[in-house]
C-alpha positions as YAML, in Angstrom:
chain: A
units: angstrom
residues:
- id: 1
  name: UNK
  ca: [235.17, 52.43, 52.14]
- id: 2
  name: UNK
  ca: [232.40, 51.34, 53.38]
- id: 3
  name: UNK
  ca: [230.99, 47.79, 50.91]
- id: 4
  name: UNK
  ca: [227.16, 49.14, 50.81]
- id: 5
  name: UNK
  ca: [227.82, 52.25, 49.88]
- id: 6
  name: UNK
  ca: [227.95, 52.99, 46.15]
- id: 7
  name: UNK
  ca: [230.61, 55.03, 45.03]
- id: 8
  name: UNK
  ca: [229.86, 58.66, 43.04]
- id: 9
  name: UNK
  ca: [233.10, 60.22, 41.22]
- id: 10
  name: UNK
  ca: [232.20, 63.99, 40.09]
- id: 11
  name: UNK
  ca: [235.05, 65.73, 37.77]
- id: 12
  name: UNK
  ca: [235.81, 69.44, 37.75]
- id: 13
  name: UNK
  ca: [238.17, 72.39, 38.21]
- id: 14
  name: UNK
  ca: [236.64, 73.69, 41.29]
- id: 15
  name: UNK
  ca: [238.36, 76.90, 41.48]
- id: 16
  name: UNK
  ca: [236.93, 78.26, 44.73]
- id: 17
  name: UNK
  ca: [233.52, 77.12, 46.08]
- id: 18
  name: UNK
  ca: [229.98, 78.17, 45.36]
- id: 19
  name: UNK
  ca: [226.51, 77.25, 45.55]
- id: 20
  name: UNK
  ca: [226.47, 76.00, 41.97]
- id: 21
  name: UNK
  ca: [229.61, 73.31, 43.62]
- id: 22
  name: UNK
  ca: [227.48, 72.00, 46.73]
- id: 23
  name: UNK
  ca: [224.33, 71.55, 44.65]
- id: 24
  name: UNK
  ca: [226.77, 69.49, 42.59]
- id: 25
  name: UNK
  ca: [227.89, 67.62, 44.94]
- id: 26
  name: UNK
  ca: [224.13, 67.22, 46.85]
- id: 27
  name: UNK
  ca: [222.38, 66.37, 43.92]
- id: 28
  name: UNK
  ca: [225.50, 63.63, 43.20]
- id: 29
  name: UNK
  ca: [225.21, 62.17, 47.10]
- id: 30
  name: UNK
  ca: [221.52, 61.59, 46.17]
- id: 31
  name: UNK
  ca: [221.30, 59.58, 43.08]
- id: 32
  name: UNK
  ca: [221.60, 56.49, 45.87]
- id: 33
  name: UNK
  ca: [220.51, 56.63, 49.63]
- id: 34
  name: UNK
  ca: [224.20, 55.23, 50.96]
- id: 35
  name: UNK
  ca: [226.67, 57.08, 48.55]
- id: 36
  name: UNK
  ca: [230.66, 57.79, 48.97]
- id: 37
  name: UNK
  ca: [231.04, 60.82, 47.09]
- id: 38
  name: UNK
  ca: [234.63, 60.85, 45.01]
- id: 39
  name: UNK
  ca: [235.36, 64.31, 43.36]
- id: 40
  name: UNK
  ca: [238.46, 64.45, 41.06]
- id: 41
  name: UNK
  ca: [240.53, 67.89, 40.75]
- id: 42
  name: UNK
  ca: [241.22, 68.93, 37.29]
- id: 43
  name: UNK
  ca: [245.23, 69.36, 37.06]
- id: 44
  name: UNK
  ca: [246.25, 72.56, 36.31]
- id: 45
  name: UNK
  ca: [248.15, 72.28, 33.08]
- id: 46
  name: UNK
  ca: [245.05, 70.29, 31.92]
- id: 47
  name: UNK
  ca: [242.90, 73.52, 33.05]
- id: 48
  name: UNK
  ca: [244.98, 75.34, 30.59]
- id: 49
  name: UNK
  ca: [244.98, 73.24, 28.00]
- id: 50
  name: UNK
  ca: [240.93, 72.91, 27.92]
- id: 51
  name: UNK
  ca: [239.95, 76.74, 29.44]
- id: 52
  name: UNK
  ca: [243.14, 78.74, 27.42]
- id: 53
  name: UNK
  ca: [244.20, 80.23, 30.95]
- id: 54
  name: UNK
  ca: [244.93, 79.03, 34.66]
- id: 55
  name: UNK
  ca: [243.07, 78.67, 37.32]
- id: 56
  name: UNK
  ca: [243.40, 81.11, 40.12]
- id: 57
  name: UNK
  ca: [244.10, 78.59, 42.81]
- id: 58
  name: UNK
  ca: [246.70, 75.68, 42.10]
- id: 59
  name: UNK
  ca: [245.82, 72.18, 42.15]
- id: 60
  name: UNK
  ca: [246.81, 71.41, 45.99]
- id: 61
  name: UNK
  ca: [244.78, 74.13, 47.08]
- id: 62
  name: UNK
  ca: [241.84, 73.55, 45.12]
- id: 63
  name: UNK
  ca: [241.76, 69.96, 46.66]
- id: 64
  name: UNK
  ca: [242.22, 71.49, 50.00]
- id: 65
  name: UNK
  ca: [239.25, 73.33, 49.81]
- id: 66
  name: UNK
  ca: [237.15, 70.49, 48.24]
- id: 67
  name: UNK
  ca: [238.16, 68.65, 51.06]
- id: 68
  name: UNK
  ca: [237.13, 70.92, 53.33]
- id: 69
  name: UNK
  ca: [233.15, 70.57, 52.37]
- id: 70
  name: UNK
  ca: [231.18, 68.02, 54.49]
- id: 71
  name: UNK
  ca: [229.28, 66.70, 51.28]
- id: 72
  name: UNK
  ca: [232.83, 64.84, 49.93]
- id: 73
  name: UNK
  ca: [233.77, 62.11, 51.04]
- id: 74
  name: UNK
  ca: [237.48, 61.55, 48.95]
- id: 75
  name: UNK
  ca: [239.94, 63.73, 46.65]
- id: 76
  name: UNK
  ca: [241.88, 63.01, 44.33]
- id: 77
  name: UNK
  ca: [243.31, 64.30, 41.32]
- id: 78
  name: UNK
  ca: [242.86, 63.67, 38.20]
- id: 79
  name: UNK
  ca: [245.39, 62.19, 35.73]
- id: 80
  name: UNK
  ca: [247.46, 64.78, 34.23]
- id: 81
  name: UNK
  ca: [247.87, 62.41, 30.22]
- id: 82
  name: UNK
  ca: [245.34, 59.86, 30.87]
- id: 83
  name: UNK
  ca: [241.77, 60.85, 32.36]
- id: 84
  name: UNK
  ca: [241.30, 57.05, 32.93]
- id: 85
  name: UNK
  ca: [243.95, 55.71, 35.02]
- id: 86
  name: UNK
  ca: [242.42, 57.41, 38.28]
- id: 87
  name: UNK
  ca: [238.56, 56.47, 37.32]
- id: 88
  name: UNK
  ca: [239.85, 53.02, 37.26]
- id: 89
  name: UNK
  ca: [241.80, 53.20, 40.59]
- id: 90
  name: UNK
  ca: [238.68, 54.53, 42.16]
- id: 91
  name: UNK
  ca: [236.33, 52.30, 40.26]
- id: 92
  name: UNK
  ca: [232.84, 54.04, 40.84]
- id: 93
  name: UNK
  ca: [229.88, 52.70, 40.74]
- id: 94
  name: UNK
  ca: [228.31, 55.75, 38.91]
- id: 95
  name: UNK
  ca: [230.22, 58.80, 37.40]
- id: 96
  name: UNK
  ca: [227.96, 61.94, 37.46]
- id: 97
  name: UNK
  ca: [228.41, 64.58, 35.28]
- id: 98
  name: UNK
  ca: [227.65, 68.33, 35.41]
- id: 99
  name: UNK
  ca: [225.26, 69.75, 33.17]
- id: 100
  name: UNK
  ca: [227.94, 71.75, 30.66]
- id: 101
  name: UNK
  ca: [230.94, 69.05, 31.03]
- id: 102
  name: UNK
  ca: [231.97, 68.56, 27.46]
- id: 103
  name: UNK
  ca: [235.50, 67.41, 27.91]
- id: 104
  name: UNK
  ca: [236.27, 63.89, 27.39]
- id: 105
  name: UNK
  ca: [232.20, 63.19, 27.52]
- id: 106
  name: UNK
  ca: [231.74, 62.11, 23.89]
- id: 107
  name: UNK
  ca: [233.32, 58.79, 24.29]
- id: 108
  name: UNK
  ca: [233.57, 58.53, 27.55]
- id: 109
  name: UNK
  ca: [231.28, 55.06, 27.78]
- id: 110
  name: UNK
  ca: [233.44, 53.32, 25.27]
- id: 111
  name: UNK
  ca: [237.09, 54.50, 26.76]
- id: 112
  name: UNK
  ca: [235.62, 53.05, 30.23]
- id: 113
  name: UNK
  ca: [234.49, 49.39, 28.79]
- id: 114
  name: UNK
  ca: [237.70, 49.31, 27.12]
- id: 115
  name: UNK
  ca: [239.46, 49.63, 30.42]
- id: 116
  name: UNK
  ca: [236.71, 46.64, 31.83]
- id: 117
  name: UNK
  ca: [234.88, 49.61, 34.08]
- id: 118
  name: UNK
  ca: [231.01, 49.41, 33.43]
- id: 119
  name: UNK
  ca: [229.59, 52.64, 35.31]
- id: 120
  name: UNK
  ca: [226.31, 53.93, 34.72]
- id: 121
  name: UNK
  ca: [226.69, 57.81, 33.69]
- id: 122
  name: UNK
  ca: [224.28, 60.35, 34.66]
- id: 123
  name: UNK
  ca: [224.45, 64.11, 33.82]
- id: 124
  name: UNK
  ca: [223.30, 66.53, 36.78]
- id: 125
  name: UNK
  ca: [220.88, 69.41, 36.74]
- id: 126
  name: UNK
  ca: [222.11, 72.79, 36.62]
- id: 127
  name: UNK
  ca: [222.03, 75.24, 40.03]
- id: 128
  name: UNK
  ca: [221.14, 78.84, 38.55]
- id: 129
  name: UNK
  ca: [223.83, 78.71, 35.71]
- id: 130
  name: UNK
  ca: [223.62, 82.05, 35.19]
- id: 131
  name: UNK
  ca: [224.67, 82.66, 38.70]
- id: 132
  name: UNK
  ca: [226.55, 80.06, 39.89]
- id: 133
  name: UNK
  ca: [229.48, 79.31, 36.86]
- id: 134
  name: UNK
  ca: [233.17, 80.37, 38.15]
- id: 135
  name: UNK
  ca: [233.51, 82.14, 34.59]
- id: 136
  name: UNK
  ca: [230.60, 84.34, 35.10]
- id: 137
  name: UNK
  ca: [231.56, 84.78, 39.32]
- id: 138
  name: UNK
  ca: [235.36, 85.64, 37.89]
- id: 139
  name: UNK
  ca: [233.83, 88.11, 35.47]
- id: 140
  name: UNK
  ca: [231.82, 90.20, 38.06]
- id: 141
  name: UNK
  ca: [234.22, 90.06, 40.59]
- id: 142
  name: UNK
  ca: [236.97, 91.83, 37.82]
- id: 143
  name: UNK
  ca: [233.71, 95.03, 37.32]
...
């Protein structure tokens, strides 16, 4: 990676690609003019665990597709027992957060300083929620 560029890591499921995804990922490339944009693919027995059902493409091909969009710059996916051990492999300089992550959010600055990463945190703005949410795009596609 480029040394001047600071280095964004987003977290979700992704399960397919939307608007509500690429204004994600925009609005994450512009915190900072020269950003590398790292987005880490829930694993799938985590999206069970946290969502109660599967998502409807597996892990490998939801990173496929995330790495098919021009506003990412790396994949990688996430841990399947501990969410840190990646973020510390990747060491970002900022994590960004969507605007309804709640998952491992609460103490998320404290579990990072205890593993000596120091990242400032900043939660995004939401992209017509009531649009643009994979629940609500699942639900209308099943009418």
């Amino acid at each position: 990676m480029d040394t001047e560029r600071v280095k964004i890591m987003v977290f979700g499921t992704f399960d397919g690609l939307h608007l509500g995804h690429l204004s994600f990922f925009k609005q994450a490339k512009d915190l900072v003019r020269e950003s590398f944009l790292v987005v880490s693919i829930a694993r799938d027995v985590n999206v069970l665990k946290i969502k109660g059902s599967s998502p409807s493409l597996n892990e490998r091909k939801r990173k496929k597709l995330i790495e098919s969009c021009e506003l990412v710059d790396e994949v990688v996916l996430g841990g399947v027992h501990d969410y840190l051990a990646h973020i510390k492999k990747e060491n970002p300089d900022i994590i960004a957060l969507g605007y309804d992550q709640n998952n491992y959010v609460e103490h998320l600055k404290e579990d990072l300083n205890q593993k000596g990463l120091n990242p400032e945190i900043v939660r995004l703005k939401p992209y017509k929620e009531h649009v643009y949410k994979n629940s609500l795009l699942k639900k209308k596609s099943s009418i």
